[in-house]
MIVO-823993 format. One line per field, with one value per residue (C-alpha): chain; residue in one letter; y, z negated, x negated. Coordinates in nm, 3 decimals, always signed. Example, Ala and Ser with C-alpha at 12.3 -4.5 7.8 and 13.67 -1.06 7.14 Angstrom:
BEGIN
ch	c(A|A)
aa	c(A|S)
y	c(-0.450|-0.106)
z	c(-0.780|-0.714)
x	c(-1.230|-1.367)
***
This chain:
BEGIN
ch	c(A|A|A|A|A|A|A|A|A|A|A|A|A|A|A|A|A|A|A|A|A|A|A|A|A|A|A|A|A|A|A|A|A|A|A|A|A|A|A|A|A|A|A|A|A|A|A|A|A|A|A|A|A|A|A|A|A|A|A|A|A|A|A|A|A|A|A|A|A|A|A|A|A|A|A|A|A|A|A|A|A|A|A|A|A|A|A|A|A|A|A|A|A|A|A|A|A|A|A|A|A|A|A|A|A|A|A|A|A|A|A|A|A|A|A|A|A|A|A|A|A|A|A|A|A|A|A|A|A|A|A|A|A|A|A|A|A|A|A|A|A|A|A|A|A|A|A|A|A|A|A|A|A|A|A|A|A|A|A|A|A|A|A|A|A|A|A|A|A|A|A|A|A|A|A|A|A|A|A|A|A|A|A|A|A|A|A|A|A|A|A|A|A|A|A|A|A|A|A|A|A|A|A|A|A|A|A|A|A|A|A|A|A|A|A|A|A|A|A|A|A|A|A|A|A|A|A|A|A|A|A|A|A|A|A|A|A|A|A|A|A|A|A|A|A|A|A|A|A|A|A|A|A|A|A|A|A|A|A|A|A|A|A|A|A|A|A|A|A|A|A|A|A|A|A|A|A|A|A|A|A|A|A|A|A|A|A|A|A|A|A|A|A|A|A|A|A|A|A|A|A|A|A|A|A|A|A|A|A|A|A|A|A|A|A|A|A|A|A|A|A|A|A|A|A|A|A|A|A|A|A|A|A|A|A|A|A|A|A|A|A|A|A|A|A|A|A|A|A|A|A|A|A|A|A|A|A|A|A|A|A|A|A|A|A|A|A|A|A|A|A|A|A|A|A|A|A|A|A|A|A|A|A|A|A|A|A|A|A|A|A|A|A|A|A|A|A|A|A|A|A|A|A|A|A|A|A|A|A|A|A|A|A|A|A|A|A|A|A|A|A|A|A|A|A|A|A|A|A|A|A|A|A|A|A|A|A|A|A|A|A|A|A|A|A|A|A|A|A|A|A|A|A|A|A|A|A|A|A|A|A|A|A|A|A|A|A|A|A|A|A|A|A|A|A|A|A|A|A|A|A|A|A|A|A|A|A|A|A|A|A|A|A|A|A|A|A|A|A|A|A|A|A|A|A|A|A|A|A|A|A|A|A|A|A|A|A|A|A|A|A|A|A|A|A|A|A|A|A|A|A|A|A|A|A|A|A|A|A|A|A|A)
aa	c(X|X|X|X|X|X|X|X|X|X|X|X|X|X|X|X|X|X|X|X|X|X|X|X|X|X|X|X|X|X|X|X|X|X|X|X|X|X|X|X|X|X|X|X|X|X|X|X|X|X|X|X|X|X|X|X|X|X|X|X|X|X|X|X|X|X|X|X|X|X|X|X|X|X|X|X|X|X|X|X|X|X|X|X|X|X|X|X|X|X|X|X|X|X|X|X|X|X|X|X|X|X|X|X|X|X|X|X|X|X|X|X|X|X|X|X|X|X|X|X|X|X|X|X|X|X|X|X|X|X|X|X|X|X|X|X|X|X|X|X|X|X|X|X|X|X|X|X|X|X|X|X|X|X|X|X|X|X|X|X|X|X|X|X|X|X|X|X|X|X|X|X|X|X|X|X|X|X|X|X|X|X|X|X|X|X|X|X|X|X|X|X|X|X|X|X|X|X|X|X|X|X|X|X|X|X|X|X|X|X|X|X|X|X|X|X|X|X|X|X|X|X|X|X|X|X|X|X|X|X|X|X|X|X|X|X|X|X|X|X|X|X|X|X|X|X|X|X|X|X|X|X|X|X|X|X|X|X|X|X|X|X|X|X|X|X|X|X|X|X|X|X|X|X|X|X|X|X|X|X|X|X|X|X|X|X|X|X|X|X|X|X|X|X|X|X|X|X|X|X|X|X|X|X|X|X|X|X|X|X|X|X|X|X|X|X|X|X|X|X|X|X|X|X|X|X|X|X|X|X|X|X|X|X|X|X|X|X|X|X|X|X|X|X|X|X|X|X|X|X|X|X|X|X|X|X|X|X|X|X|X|X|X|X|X|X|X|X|X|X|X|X|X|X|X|X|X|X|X|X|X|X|X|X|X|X|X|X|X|X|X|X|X|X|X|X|X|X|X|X|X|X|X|X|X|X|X|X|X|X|X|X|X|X|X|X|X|X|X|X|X|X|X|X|X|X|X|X|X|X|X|X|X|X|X|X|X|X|X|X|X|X|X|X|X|X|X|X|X|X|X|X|X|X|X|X|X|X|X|X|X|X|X|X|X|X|X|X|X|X|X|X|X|X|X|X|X|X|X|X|X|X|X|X|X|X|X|X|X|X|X|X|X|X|X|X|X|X|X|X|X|X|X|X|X|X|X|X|X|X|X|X|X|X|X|X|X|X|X|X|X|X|X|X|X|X|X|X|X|X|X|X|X|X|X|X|X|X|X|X|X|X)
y	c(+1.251|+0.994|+0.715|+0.918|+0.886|+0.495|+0.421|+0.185|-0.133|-0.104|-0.426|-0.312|-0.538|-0.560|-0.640|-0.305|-0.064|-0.122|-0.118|-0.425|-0.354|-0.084|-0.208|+0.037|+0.087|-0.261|-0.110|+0.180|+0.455|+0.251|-0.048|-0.160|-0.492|-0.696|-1.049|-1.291|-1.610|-1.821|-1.882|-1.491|-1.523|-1.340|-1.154|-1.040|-0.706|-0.530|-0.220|-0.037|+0.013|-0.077|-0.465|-0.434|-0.635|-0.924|-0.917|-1.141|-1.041|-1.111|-1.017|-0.993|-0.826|-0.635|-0.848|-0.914|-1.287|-1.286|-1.063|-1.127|-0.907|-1.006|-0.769|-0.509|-0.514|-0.380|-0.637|-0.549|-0.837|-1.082|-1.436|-1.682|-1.998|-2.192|-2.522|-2.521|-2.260|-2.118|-1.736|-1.571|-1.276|-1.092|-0.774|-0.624|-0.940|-1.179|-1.395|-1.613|-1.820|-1.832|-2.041|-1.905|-2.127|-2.050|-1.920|-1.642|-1.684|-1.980|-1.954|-1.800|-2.016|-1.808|-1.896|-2.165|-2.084|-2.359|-2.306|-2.207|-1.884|-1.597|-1.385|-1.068|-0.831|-0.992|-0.757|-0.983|-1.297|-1.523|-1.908|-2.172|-2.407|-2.669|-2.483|-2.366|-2.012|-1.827|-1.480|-1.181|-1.057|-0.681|-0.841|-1.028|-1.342|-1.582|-1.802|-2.074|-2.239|-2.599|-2.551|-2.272|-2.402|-2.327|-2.534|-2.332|-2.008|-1.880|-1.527|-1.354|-0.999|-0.745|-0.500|-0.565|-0.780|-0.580|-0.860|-1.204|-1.318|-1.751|-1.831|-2.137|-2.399|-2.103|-1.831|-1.492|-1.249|-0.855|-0.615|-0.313|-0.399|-0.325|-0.708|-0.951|-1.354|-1.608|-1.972|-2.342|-2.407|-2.580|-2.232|-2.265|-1.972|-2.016|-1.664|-1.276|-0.983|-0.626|-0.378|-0.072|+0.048|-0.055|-0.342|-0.239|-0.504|-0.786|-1.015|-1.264|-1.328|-1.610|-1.525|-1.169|-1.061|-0.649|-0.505|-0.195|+0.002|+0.274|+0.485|+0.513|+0.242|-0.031|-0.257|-0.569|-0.859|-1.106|-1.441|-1.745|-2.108|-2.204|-2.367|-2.015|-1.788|-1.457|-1.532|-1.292|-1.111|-0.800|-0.501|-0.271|+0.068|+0.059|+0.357|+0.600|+0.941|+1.133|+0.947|+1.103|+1.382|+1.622|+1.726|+2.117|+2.282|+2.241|+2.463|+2.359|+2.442|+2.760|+2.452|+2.306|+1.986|+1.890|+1.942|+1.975|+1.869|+1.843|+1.843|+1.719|+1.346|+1.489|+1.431|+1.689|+1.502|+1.617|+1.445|+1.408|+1.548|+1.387|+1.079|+1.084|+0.908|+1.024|+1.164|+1.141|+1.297|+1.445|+1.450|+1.835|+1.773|+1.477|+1.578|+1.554|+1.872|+1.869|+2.214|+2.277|+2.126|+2.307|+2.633|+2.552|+2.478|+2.741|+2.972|+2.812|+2.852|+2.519|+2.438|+2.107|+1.795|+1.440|+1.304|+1.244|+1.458|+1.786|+2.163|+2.121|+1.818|+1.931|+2.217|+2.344|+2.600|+2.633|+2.766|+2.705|+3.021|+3.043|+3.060|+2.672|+2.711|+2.594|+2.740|+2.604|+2.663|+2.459|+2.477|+2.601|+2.898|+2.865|+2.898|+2.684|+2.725|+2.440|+2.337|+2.233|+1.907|+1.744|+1.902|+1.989|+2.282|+2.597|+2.835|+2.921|+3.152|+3.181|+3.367|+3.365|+3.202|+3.062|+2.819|+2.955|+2.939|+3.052|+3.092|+3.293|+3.437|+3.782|+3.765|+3.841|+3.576|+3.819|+3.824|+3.596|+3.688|+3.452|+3.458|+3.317|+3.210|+3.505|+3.740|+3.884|+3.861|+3.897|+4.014|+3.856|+3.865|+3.579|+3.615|+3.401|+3.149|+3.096|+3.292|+3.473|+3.857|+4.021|+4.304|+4.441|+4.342|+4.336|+4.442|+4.464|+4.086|+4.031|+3.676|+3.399|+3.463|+3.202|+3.340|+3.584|+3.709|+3.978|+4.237|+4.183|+4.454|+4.324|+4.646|+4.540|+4.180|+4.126|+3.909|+3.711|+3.640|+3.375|+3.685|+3.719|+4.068|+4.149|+4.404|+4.533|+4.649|+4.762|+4.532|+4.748|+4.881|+4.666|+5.003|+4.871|+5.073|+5.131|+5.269|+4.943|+4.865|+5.160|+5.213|+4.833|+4.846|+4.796|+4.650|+4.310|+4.038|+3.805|+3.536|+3.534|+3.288|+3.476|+3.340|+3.734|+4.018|+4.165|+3.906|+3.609|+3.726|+3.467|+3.152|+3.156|+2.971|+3.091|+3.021|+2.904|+3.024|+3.129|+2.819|+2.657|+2.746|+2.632|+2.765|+2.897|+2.960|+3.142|+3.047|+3.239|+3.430|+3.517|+3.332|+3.070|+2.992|+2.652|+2.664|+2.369|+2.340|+2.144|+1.895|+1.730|+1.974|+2.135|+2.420|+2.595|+2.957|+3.169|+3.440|+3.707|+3.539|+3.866|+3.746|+3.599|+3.377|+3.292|+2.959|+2.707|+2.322|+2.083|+1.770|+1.481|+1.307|+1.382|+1.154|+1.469|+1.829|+2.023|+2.235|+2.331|+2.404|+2.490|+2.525|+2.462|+2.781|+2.683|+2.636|+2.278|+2.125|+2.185|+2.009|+1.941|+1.837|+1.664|+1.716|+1.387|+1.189|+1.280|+1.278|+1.530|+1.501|+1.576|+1.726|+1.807|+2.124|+2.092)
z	c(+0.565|+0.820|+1.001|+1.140|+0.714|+0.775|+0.767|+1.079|+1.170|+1.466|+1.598|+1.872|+2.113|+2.023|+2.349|+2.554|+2.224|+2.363|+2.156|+2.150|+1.913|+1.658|+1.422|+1.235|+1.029|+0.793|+0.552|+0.314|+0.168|+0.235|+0.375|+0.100|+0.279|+0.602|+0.697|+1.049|+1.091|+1.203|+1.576|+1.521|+1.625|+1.337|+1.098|+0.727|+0.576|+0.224|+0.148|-0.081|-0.165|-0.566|-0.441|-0.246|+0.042|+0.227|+0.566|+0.875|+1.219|+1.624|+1.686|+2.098|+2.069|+1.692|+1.631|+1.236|+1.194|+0.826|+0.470|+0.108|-0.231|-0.422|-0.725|-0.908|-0.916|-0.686|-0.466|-0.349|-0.127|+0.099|+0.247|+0.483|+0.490|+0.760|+0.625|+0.460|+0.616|+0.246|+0.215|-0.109|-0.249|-0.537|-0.729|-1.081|-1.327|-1.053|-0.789|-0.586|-0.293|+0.015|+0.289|+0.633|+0.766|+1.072|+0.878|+0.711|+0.387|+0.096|-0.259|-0.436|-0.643|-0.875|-1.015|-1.306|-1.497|-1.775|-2.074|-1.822|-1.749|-1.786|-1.613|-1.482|-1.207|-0.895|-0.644|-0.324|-0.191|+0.022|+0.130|+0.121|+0.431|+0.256|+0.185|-0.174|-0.256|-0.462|-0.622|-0.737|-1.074|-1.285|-1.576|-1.280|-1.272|-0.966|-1.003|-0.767|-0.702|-0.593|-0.444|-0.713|-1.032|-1.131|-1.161|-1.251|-1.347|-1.288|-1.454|-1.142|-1.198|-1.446|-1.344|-1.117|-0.797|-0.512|-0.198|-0.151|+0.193|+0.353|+0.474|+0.689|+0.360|+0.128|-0.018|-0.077|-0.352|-0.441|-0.688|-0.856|-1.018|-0.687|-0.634|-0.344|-0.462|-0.292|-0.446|-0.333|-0.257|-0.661|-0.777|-0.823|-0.770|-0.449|-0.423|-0.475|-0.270|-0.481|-0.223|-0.505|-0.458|-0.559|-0.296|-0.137|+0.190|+0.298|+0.612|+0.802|+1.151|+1.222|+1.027|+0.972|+0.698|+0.646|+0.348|+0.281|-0.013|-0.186|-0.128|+0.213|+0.458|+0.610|+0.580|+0.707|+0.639|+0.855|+0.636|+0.622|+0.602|+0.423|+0.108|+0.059|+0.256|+0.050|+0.073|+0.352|+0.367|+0.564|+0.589|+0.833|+0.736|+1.060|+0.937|+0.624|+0.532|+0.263|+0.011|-0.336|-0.434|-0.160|+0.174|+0.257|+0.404|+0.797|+1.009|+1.350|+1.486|+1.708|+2.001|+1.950|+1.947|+1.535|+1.244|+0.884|+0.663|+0.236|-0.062|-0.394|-0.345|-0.423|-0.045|+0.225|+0.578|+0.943|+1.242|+1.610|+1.802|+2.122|+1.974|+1.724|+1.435|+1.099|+1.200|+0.821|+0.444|+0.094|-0.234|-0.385|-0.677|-0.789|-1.205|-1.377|-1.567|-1.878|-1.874|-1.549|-1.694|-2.012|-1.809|-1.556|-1.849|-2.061|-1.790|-1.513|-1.228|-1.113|-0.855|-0.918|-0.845|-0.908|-0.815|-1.126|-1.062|-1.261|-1.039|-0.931|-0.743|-0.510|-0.187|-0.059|+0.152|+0.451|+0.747|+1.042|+1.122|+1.463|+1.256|+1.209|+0.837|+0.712|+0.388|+0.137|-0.218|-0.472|-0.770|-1.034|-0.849|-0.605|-0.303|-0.075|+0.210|+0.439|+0.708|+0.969|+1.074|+0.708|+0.522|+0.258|+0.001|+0.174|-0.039|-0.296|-0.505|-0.868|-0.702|-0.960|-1.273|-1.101|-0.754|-0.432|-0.214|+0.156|+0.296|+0.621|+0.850|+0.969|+1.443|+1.364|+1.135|+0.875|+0.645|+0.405|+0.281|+0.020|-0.125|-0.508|-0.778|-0.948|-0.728|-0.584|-0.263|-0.261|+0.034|+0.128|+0.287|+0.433|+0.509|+0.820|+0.569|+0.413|+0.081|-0.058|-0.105|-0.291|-0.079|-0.284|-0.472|-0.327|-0.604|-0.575|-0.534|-0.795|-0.692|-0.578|-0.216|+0.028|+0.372|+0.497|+0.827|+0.936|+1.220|+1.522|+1.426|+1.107|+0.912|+0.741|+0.653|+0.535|+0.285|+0.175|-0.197|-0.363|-0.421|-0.097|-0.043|+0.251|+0.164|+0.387|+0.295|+0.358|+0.361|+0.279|+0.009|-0.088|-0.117|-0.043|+0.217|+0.095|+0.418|+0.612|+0.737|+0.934|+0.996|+1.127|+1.322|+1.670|+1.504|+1.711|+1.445|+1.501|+1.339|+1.231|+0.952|+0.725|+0.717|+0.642|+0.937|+1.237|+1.489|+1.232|+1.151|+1.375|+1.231|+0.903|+0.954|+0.759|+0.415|+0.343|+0.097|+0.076|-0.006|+0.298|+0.534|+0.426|+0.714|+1.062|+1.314|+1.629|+1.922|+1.998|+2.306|+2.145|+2.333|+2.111|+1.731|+1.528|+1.192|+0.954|+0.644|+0.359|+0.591|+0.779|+1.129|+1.336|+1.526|+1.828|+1.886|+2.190|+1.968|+1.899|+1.735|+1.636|+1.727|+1.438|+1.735|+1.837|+1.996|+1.945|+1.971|+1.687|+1.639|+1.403|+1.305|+0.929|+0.647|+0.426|+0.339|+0.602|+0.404|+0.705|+1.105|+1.351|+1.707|+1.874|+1.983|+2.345|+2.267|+2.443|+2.084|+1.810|+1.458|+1.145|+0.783|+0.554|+0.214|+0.045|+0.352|+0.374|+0.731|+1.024|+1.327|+1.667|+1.936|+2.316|+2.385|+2.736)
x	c(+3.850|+4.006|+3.859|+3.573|+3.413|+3.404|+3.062|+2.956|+2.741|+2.560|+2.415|+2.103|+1.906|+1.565|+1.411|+1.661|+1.696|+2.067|+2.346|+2.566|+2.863|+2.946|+3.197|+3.394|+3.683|+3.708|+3.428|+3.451|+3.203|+2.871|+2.737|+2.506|+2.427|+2.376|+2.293|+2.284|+2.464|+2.151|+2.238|+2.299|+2.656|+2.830|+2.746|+2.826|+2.840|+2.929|+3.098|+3.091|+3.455|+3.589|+3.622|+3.297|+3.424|+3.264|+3.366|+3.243|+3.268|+3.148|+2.813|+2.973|+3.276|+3.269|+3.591|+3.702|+3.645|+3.768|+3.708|+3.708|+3.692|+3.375|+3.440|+3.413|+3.028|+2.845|+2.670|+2.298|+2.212|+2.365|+2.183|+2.361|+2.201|+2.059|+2.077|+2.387|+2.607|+2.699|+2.675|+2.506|+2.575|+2.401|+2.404|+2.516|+2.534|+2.623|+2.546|+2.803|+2.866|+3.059|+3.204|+3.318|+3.585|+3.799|+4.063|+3.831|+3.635|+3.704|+3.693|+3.402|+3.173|+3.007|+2.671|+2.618|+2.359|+2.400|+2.060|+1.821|+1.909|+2.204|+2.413|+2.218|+2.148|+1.982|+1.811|+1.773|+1.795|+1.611|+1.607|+1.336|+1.211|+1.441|+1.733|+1.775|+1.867|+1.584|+1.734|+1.508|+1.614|+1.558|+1.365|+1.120|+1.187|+1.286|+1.623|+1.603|+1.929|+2.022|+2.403|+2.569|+2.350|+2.031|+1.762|+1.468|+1.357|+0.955|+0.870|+0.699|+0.663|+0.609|+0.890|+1.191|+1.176|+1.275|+1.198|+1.164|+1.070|+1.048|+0.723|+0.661|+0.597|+0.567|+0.750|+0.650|+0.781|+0.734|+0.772|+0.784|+0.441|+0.274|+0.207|+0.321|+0.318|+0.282|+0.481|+0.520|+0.887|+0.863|+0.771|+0.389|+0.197|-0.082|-0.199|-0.145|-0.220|-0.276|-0.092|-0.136|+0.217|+0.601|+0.706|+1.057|+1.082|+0.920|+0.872|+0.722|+0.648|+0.425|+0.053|+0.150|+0.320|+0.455|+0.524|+0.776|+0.657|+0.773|+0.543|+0.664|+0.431|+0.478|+0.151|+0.058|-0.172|-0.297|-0.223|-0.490|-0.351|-0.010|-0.232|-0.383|-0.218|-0.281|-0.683|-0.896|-0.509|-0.670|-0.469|-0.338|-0.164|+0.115|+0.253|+0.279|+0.523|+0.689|+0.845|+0.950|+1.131|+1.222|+0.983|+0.996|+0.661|+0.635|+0.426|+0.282|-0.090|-0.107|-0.136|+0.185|-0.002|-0.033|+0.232|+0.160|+0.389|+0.432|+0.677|+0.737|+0.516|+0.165|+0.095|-0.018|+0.020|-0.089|+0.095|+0.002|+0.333|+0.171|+0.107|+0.428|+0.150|-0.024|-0.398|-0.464|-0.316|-0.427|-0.289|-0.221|-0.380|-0.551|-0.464|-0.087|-0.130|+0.059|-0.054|+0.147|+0.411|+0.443|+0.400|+0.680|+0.901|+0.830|+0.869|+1.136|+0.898|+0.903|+1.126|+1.390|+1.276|+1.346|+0.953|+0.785|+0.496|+0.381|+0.407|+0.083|+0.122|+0.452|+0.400|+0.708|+0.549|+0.313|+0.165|-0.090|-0.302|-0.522|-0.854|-0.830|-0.691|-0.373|-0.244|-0.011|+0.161|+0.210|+0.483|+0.245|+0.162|-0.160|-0.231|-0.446|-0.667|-0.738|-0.968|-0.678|-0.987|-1.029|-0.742|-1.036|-0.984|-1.195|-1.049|-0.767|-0.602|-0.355|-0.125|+0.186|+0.317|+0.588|+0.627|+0.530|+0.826|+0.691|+0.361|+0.325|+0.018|+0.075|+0.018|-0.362|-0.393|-0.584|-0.364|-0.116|+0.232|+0.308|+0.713|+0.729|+0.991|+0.880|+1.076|+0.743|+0.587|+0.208|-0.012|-0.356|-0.626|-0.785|-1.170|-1.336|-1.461|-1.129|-1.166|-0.843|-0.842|-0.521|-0.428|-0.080|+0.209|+0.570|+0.827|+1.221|+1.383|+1.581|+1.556|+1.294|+1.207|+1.363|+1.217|+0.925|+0.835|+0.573|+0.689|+0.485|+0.254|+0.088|+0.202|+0.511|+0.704|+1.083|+1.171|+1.491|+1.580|+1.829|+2.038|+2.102|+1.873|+1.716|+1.436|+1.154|+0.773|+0.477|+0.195|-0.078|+0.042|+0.368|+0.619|+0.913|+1.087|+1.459|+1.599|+1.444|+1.759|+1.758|+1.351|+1.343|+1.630|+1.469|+1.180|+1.035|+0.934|+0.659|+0.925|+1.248|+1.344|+1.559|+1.947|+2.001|+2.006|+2.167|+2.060|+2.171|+2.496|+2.674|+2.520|+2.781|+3.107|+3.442|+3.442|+3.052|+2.876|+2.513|+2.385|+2.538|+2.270|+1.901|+1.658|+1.654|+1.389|+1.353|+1.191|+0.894|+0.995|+1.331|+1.586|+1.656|+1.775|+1.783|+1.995|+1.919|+2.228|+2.340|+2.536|+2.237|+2.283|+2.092|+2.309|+2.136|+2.227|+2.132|+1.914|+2.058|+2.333|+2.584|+2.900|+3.119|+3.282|+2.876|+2.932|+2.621|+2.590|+2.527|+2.275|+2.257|+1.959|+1.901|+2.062|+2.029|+2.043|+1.794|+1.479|+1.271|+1.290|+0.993|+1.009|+0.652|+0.480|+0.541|+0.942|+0.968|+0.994|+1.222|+1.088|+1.295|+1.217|+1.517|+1.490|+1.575|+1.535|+1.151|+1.165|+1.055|+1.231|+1.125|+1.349|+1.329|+1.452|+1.650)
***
């Protein structure tokens, strides 16, 4: 795909948020890893091309300073040292060492691992106060190096090490197993802090050390003296997010001043939009059901998912009503009513077998459409204290429904299906109308986020397929429409969007497919959920 597939490196000032370099075009596919000279000069990177080059280059000017072939294995982690100058790279069953000379990089020194240890996969890398290299490794244990031999070998963790960070006389470890150690530069354990969740990154700046987990925060502790530093360790959460499987629901409060947002993690968040921060979360469901399970199997109503948690744990679908309720669905079929304050359970509902794909208030906020895997949309009526009513049944999707949207009467919605149908019925009493094409045609709609219809028909490009295009949204006073697809764009459209030839201009923020788009009631803000990046994006619209 040319030079414009080369991944880059860009190098920011902390202090500005300026950029200083971008280097491009040495690197292929990936950069998988990135390390500082220490006067911060030059620095190293890894592709991740079949040699998975080491190349060194000018912090200043971007310039090439010299590159080198580590292997055929892939390398995860890269350390240049401040005491010795040597540069240490690690990854699949190896670890080796580097010098930088002026004339570009010397021969490799691989690891010697004489009776102590053996050749294995080592996760990351870090450096002690005095200079020896200390490597993480899959089965949990901590190599410490002297030069390119080892010396010693401690068993740290239960599961994989995944960090390793230099304290001022200490050095810190974390893991898998949910637990940061603390070690004397000989490898004797001084303290241990519980932080209840897989340890991805770690750091240190001064007393305060953050943690990365996989669970998606960053938490710090304030650290006591360097004998004990893990004891009084208090925490604070800086900030928390999606972080398994894939992120789809989004709906914003009728204020435009709060977001709601879930997906496959077990996790229901609400966000400040003014504030850009988490006001507070909830989990789905607090119980795996193997019963969920077995049901979703049997039946293939849950939706795919690489998360490791049962149907009744993921929400893919939601919506904000203006009677201070929030309403979601969950893969096993129910629906949810929420107070919008405490996220707490007011009401709920077995709705279907099979996942609930879309959840939508009708303008009054009386009522809930709800789209499911089953091919069936379901209408509802929500009473003032938040209890579910069933109001009809609507029949006729050959598909799961992928979009809903009430007219801006109340009386009828429209649904999308995975088969590409655009159908039309009555709410009351779920008839579908078969001529809707024709009855609707100067219908207004309360929302339009069907990827089907007259006023949509611009948004496809030549030669993509139905699956191309995952969501779209309309702004509310019908001017403007966002298009979310499989590439990681956002495309605005003036709405309608008829023309084939419909010209619209495209944004990049997400490093994944696009599930979910809202644009804030008053229009000034344009929101966007990736799927496997777990991320909502906000955007000014100008």
């Amino acid at each position: 795909r040319g030079r414009r597939a080369l991944p880059a490196v860009h190098i920011w000032d902390i202090a500005t948020g300026e950029a200083v370099a971008v280097i491009k075009g040495t690197l292929k596919r990936q950069v998988t890893a990135l390390a500082f000279s220490p006067d911060s000069k030059q620095l190293v990177a890894v592709g991740k091309d079949n040699n998975h080059t080491l190349a060194a280059f000018s912090v200043a000017t971007g310039e090439l300073i010299g590159k080198v072939a580590t292997g055929t294995d892939p390398v995860f982690a890269v350390k240049w040292s401040a005491k010795t100058g040597l540069i240490t790279t690690s990854g699949v069953k190896h670890c080796s060492f580097w010098q930088l000379g002026s004339r570009g990089f010397g021969r490799q020194k691989k690891a010697l691992y004489g009776s102590k240890g053996k050749r294995c996969t080592q996760l990351c890398l870090a450096e002690t106060p005095g200079g020896r290299v200390w490597s993480g490794t899959l089965q949990g244990e901590i190599y410490m190096f002297r030069g390119n031999r080892l010396f010693a070998v401690k068993k740290a963790h239960s599961g994989h090490i995944t960090a390793l960070a230099t304290g001022p006389e200490y050095m810190v470890s974390g893991g898998k197993d949910g637990n940061v150690h603390f070690w004397t530069v000989r490898g004797e354990n001084i303290g241990t802090i519980a932080v209840g969740a897989p340890v991805r990154a770690l750091n240190i700046s001064g007393n305060t050390l953050a943690v990365g987990t996989g669970k998606g925060q960053v938490v710090t502790f304030s650290l006591g003296e360097a004998a004990a530093p893990s004891e009084g360790a208090e925490a604070t959460v800086v900030t928390s997010g999606h972080f398994d499987g894939e992120t789809w629901a989004l709906a914003t409060n009728p204020d435009g001043n709060m977001a709601v947002t879930a997906g496959d993690d077990n996790m229901i968040a609400l966000w400040s939009l003014d504030d850009n921060k988490l006001i507070t979360t909830r989990v789905v469901d607090a119980t795996d059901s193997a019963k969920a399970r077995h049901r979703a199997k049997k039946k293939g109503g849950g939706r795919s998912t690489m998360a490791d948690t049962a149907p009744n744990q993921c929400c893919r679908a939601a919506d904000w009503g203006m009677g201070g309720f929030i309403v979601v669905g969950t893969n096993d079929g129910k629906v949810l009513v929420l107070d919008e304050a405490t996220l707490e359970t007011v009401g709920e509902a077995q709705v279907a077998d099979q996942a609930i794909t879309v959840v939508k208030f009708d303008p009054g906020c009386e009522f809930v459409a709800v789209g499911s895997a089953d091919s069936h949309a379901y209408i509802y009526r929500c009473t003032v204290d938040g209890a579910l009513e069933k109001v009809s049944t609507c029949r006729g999707n050959s598909s799961y429904i992928t979009h809903l949207d009430w007219d801006e009467t109340g009386l009828a919605v429209q649904t999308c299906s995975g088969a590409y149908e655009l159908l039309y019925y009555t709410a009351e009493t779920g008839e579908q109308e078969t001529h809707g094409g024709t009855l609707y045609r100067d219908e207004t709609w309360a929302t339009w986020t069907s990827t089907l219809g007259w006023p949509v028909q611009g948004i496809w490009y030549k030669c993509s397929k139905g699956s191309d295009i995952n969501c779209v949204d309309r702004n509310l006073d019908g001017t403007l429409l966002a298009v979310g697809d499989d590439r990681g764009r956002i495309r605005l459209f003036r709405y309608p969007a008829c023309d084939p030839e419909a010209k619209s201009s495209a944004f990049r923020g997400h490093a994944s497919h696009l599930t979910n788009l809202r644009f804030t009631p008053g229009g000034e803000t344009l929101l966007s959920v990736g799927g496997n990046d777990n991320t909502m994006l906000k955007w000014t619209v100008a």
